[in-house]
Structure formats: structure tokens, C-alpha cells
N, C-alpha and C positions, 0 to 999 in steps of 0.2 A: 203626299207631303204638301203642306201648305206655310209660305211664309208671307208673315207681313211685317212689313218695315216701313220708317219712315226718314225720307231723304230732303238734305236742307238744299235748295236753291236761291241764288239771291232772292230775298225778299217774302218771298213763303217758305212753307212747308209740303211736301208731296209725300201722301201715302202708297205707298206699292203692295201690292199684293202677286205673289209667285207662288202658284202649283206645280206642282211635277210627282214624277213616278222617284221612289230612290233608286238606284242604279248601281250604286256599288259604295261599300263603306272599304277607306280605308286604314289600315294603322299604322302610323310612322313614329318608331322610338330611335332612337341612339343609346346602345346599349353602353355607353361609356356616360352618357347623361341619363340616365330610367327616367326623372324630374320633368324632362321636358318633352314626352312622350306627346299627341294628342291625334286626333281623329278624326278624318274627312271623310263627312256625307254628303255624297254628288251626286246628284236629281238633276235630271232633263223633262224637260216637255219639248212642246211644237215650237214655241215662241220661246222659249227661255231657257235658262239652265244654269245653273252653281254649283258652290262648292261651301260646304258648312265647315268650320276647324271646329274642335271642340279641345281644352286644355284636358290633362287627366283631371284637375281641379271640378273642372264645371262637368266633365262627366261624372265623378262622385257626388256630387250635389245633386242631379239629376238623377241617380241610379236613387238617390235615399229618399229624395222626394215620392220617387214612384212606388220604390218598397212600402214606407208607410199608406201608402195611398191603398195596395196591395191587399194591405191587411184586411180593410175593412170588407173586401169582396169575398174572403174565405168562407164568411158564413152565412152565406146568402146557397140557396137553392132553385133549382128551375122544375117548376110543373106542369109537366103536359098534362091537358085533359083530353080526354075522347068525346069525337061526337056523338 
């Protein structure tokens, strides 16, 4: 998993870059609120390590973005040749 981000300090801008292994997703709802459900992905490395939320919003946006994305791979094939 790779993040990059960018952080304002007086006066400039600093770009970060963070890789890591993912480690564990979690899911936290309240079954009295469903709405406010959302989703932490927590990645370590050597030197780093966080924690992602994600809303249910932005994970259906992201599921649909990938679904279409999805489609176009179905009709594709892979051919081995022999030596």
C-alpha cells in the first residue's frame, strides 16, 4: 500500500510519501446509527504506520469506480505460447 499526501507547513508545501504492508481492516458500525458506519485500514512499515477511515459513502464510490473499471478486463484472454 502506498500513500501520498501533501502537508501545509508555514510557508511551503511538503509532499509525503508512505508505504506499508496492510495489516488489518477494520469495521466499525453502530447498529442504532447503520449511516455512520465506516472503515479502517491500518498499514505498518519500518519507519511508519496509519490508519485510513473510509465513510460507507466513499467506500461505495470507490467499490463503483472499480466495478466499471472491472468490466473492461472480462474480455480480455491470456496466451501462452511454447517454446
Amino acid at each position: 500500500m502506498r500513500i501520498r499526501t501533501k502537508k501545509r507547513i508555514p510557508k511551503k508545501i511538503v509532499r509525503l510519501e508512505i508505504s506499508g504492508e496492510l495489516k488489518e481492516i477494520i469495521i466499525k458500525e453502530d447498529f442504532m446509527r447503520p449511516n455512520d458506519a465506516f472503515i479502517s485500514l491500518c498499514f505498518r512499515e519500518k519507519n511508519s504506520s496509519g490508519i485510513i477511515d473510509l465513510t460507507l459513502k466513499e467506500i461505495e464510490m470507490i467499490n463503483k469506480e472499480v466495478e466499471s473499471k472491472l468490466n473492461l478486463l472480462k474480455g480480455d484472454k491470456v496466451m501462452k505460447f511454447r517454446k
